[in-house]
VOMARDO-165001 format. One record per residue: residue in one letter; x, y, z of N, C-alpha, C, O, CB in turn. Coordinates in steps of 0.2 Angstrom, whole numbers, plus 5000, padded with zeros to 4 digits. Glycine has a CB too. Example, Ala and Ser with C-alpha at 12.3 -4.5 7.8 and 13.67 -1.06 7.14 Angstrom:
<rs>
A506649725039506249785039506649845039507149835042505749785045/S506449895035506849955036506450005039506750065040507049975029/
</rs>
This chain:
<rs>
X503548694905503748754909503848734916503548704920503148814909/X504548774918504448724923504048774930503748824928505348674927/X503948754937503648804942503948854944504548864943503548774947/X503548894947504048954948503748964957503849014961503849024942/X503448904958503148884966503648894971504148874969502948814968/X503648944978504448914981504348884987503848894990505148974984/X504648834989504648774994504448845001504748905003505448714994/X503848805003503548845009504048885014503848945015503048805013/X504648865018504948885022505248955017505348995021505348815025/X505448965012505849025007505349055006505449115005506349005000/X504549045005504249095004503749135009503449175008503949075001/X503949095014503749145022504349185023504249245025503749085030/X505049155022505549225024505649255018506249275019506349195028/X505549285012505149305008504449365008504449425006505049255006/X503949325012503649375014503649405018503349455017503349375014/X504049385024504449425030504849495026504749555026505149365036/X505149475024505349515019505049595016505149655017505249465013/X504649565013503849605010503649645015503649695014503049555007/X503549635022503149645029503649705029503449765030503149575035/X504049685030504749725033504749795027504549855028505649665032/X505049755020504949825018504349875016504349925013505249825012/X503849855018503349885016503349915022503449985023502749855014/X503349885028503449955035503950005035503850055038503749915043/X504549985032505150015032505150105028505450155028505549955030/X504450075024504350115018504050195019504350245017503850075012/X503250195025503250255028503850295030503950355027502950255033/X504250265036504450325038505050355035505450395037504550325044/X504950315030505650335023505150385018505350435016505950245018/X504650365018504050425014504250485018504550525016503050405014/X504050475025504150535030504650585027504450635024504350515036/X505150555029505850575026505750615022505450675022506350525024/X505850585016505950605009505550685008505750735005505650555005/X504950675010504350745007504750795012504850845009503250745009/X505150785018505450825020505950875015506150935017505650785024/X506150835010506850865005506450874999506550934996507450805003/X505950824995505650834991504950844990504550814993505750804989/X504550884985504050884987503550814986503750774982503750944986/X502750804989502750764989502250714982502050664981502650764995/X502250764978502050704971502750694967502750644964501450734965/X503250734966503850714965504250694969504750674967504150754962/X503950674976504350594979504250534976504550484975504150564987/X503350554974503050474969503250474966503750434968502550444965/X503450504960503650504952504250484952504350444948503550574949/X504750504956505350474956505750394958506250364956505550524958/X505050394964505250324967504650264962504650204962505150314976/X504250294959503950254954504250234947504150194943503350294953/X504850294946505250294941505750224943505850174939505550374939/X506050244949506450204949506250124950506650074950506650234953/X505550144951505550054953505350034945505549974943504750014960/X505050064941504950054935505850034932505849984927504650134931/X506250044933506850034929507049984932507249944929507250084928/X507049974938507149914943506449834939506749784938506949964953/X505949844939505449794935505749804931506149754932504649814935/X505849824925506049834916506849764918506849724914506449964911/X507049764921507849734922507549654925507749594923508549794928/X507149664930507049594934506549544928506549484927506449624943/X506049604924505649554918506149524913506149464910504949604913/X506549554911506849564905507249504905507349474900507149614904/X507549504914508049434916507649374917507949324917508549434922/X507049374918506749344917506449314913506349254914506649354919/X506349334906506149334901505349344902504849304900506449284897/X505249384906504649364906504249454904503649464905504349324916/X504649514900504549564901503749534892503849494887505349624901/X503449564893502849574887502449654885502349704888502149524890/X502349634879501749684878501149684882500949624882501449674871/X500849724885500149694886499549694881499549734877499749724892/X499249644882498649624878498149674879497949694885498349554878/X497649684873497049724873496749714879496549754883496649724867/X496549654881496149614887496349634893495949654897496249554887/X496949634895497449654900497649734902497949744907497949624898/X497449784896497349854897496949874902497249904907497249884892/X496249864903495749884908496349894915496449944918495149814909/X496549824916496749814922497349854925497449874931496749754921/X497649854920498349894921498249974923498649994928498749904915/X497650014918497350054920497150074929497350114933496950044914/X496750014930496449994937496849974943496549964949496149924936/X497549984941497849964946498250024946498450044952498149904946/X498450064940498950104938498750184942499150214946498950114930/X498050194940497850264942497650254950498050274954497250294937/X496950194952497050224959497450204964497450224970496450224962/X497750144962498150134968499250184968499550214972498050034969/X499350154961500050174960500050264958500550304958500450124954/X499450294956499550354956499250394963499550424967499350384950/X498450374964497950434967498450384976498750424979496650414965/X498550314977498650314982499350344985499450374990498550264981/X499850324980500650354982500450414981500650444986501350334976/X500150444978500150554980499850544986500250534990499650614973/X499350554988498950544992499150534998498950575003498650504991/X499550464998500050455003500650505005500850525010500250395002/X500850515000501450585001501250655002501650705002501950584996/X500650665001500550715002500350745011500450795014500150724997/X499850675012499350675016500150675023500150715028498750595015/X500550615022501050595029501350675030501250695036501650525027/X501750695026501650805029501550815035501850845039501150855027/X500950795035500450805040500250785045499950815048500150805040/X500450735046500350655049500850615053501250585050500250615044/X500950605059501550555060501450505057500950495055501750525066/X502050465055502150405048501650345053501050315051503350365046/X501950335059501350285063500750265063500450215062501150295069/X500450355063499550365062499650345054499350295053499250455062/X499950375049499950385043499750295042499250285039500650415040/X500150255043500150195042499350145042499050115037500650185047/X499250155053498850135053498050145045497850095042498850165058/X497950215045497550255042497650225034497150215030497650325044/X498150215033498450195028498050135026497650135021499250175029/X498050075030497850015030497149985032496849935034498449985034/X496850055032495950035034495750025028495150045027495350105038/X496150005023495949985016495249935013494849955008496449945014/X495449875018494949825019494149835021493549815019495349785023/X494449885026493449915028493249935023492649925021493249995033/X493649975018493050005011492949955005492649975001493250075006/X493249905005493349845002492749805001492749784996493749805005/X492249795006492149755008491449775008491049725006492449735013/X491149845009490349875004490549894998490049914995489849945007/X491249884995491349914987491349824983491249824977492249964986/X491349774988491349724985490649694985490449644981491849684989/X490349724988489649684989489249734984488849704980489249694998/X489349804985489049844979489049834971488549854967489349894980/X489849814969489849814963489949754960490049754954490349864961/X490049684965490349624963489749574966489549514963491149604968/X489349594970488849564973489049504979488749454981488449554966/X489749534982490149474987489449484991489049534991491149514992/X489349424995489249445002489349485008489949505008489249415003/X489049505012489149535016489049485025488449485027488749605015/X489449455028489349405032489249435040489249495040490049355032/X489149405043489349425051489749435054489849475058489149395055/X490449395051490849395053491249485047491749515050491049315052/X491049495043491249535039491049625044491349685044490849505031/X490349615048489949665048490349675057490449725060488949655046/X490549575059490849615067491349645065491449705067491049565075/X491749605061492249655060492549705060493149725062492449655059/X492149745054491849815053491949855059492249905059491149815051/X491649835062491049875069491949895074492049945077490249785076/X492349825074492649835079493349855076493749875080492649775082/X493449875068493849915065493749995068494050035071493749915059/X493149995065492650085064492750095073493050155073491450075061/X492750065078492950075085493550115086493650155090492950015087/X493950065081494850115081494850165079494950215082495550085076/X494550155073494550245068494150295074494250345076493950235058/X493750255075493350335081493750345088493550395091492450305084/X494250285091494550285095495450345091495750365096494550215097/X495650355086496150375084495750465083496150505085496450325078/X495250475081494950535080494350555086493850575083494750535073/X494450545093494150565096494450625102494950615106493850525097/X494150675102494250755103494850755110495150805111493450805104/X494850695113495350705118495950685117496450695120495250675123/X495950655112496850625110496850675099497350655095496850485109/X496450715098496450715091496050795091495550815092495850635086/X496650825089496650905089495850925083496150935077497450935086/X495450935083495050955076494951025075494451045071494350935076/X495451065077495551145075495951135072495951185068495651195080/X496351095070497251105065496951075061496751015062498151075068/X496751135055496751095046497051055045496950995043496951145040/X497751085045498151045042498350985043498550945038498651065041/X498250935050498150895052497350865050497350805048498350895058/X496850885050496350875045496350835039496250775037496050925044/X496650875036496950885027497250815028497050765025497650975025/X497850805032498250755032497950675031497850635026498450775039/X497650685039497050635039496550595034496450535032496550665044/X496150655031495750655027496350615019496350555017495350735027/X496450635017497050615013497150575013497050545008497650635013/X497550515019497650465020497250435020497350375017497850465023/X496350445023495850385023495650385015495450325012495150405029/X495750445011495450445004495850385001495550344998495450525000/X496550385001497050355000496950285000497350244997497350375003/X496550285004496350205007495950185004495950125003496150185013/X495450225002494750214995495150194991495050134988494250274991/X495650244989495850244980496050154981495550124980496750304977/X496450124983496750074983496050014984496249954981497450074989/X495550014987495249984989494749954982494449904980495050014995/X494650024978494350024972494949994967494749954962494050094970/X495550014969496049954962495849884967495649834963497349964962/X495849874974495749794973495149774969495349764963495549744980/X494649774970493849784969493949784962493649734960493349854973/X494249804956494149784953494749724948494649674944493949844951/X495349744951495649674951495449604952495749564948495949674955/X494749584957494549534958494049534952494049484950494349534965/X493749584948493249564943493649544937493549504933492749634941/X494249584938494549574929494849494929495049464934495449644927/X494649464923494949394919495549414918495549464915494549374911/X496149394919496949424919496849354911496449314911497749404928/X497349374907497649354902498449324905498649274905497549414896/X498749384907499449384907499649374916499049384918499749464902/X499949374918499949364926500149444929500549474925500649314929/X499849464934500049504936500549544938500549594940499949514937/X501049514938501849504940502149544930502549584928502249374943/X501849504926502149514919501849604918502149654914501749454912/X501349614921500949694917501149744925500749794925499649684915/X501649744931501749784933502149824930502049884930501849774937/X502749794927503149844925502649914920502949974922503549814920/X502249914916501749944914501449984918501450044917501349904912/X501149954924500749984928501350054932501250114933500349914935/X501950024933502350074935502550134931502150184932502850054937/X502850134926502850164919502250204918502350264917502750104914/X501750184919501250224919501050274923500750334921500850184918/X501250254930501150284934501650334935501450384938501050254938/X502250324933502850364933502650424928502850484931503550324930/X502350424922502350474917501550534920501650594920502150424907/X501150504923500650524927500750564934500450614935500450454929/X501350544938501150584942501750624940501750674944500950554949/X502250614935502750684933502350734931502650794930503450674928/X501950724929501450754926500850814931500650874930501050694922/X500750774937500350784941501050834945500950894945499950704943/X501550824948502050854950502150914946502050964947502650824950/X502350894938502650974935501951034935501951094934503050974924/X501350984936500651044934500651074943500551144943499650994932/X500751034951500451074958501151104958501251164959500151024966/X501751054955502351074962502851124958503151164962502950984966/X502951124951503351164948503951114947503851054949503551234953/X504451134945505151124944505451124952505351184953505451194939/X505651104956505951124961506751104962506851054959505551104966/X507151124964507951134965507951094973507751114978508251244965/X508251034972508350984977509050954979509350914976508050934976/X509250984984510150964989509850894987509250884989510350985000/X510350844983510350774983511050764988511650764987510450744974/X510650764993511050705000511450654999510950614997510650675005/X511850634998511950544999511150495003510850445002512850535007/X511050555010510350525013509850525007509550475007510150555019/X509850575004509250585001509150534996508650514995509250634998/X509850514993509850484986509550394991509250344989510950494980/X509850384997509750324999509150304999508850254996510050305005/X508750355003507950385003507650344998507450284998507750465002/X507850394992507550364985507750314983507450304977507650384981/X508150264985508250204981508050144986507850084983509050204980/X508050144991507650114998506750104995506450054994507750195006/X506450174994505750174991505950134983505850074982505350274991/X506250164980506150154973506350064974505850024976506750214967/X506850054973507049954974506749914980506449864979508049934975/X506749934985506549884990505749914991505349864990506949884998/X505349964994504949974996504549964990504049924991505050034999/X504549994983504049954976504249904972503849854972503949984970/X504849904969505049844964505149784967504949734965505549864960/X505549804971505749724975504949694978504749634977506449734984/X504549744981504349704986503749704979503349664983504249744996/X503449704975503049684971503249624967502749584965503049724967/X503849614967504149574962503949494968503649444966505049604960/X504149514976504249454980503549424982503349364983504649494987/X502949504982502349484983502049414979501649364981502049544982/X502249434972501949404965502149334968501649294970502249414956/X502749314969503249254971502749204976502549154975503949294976/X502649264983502549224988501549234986501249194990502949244996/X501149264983500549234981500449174977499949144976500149294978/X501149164974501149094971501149034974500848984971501449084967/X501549044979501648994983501348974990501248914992502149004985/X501049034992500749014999499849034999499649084996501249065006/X499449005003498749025004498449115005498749155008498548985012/X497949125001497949175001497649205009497949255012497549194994/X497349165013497249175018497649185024497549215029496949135018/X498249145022499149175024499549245021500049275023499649115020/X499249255016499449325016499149385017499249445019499649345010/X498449355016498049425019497949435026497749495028497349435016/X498149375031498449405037499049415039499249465043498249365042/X499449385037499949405037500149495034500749515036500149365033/X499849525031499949565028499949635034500249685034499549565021/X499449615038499249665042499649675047499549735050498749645045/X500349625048500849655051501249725050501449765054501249615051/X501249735043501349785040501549865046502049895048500649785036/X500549875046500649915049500949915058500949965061500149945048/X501149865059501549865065502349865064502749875068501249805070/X502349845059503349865057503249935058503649965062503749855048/X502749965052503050025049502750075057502850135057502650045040/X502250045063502450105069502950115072503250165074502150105076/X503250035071503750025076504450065075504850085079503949965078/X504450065066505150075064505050165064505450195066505350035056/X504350205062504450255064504650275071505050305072504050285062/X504250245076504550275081505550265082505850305084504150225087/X505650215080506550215080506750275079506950325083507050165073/X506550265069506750315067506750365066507250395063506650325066/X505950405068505950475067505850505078505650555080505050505060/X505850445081505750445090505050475088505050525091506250505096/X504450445085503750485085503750415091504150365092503150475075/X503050445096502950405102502250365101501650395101502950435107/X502550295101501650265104501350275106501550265112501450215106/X500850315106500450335114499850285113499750265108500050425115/X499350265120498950205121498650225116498450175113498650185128/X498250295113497750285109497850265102497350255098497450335108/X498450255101498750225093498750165094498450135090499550245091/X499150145100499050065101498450045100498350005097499250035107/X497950085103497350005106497050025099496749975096496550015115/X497050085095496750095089496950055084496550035080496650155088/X497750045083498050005078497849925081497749885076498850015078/X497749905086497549845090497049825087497149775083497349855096/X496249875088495549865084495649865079495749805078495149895084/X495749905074495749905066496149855065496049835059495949965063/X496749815068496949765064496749725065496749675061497549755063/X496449705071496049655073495349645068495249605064495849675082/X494949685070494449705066494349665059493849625058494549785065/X494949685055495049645048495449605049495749575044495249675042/X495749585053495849495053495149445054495049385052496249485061/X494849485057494149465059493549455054493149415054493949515063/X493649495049493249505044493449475037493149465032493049565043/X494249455038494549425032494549365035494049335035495249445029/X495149335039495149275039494849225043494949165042495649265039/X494449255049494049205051493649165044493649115043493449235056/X493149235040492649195035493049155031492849105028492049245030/X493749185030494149115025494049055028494049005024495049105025/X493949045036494248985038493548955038493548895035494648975045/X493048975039492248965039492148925032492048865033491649045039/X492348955025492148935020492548865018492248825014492248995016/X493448855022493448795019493448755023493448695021493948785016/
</rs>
């Protein structure tokens, strides 16, 4: 068989790639719930990346059954991160500028990290607990009463949504790291999307109804932007460059993320940086850089 490794220099601009469309992808969520509502924005860009994965495995030869062993897992990734997280997230951003949305988005790693120690029995380091401290600093710096309205629900609602958002996904890592994979995880997404496509149309036709939607040329781009680059492509690229490069290179790396996706909302939608976004996106990404890849570098 031969490798499917890519020479280090194509899998850095690869995951620049990944970085990019995953930033690009809020304030294109934004958009969208604007025209659609927002569990039938998931369902349909989950559909679409589902058919987009069904064509990429298939040319590949790499499309499978999953194995009994391998169900847990699909399940584990399917419900809280590709359903409870994508609703969650489109429901919550409504409410939210895509910037904040982002940030809040990506405080993932803080709940990671007592759900790892709780249910896996990871350690919990010094370096894990400053980093913590100096995340939780942002978060109390992004929600305090002089820059952060606490009379408007619906900005509440918003907020709260998105941090819940951040559990859901934190509990698919946490248990990703326990499951024994059989098949690679690149072979059982298509599944996981699929799955999640039938799920949240389900979860749409039960809150949102049937609804009657002007299909824009913008709109249709919207959706093919989320559905091919913002899931399918960039899952497909992720698998790619976790094969190739240090995991300790992606999991800092990854945290650019949320500094595409302020910058490109501000382009986009002219939402404005104000200093309390910066220094708070500053800390929190700092924060888990701090708590991820220093203790990588300690351990080897």
């Amino acid at each position: 068989m031969k490798s499917d490794h890519l020479p280090r220099h194509l899998a850095l601009l690869l995951f620049a790639v990944v970085v990019l469309a995953w930033g690009f992808n809020w304030p294109v969520t934004k958009l969208m719930v604007q025209s659609v509502p927002p569990l039938w924005t998931a369902a349909l860009r989950s559909l679409v990346a589902s058919v987009v994965l069904l064509a990429l495995l298939w040319g590949q030869g790499n499309l499978i059954v999953p194995r009994r062993g391998d169900l847990p897992v699909v399940f584990g990734i399917a419900l809280p991160h590709m359903v409870a997280f994508s609703g969650l997230v489109s429901i919550g951003i409504q409410f939210v500028p895509a910037g904040r949305a982002i940030v809040l988005g990506y405080t993932t790693p803080l709940w990671v990290i007592p759900a790892a120690r709780l249910f896996l029995g990871e350690p919990i380091t010094r370096y894990h607990l400053a980093g913590g401290a100096v995340a939780l600093a942002g978060l109390a710096i992004m929600f305090n009463p002089a820059s952060f309205d606490w009379s408007d629900g619906r900005s509440l609602l918003g907020n709260g949504l998105l941090l819940l958002a951040a559990a859901c996904w934190a509990v698919s890592i946490v248990y990703v790291r326990a499951h024994r994979w059989i098949s690679t995880p690149f072979q059982l997404v298509f599944w996981e999307a699929l799955l999640a496509s039938f799920l949240l149309a389900l979860l749409a036709l039960f809150f949102e109804g049937v609804h009657e939607v002007e299909w824009t040329p913008q709109l249709v781009l919207l959706l093919l932007y989320g559905g091919v680059c913002g899931n399918a492509l960039a899952y497909w690229a992720i698998a790619m460059v976790n094969r190739s490069l240090p995991a300790a290179v992606t999991s800092l790396g990854l945290l650019a993320t949320p500094v595409v996706g302020t910058l490109s909302a501000a382009l986009a939608l002219g939402e404005p940086i104000t200093l309390t976004l910066l220094g708070a996106m500053t800390l929190i990404i700092g924060g888990i850089a701090l708590g991820t890849f220093t203790h990588r570098q300690q351990r080897h």
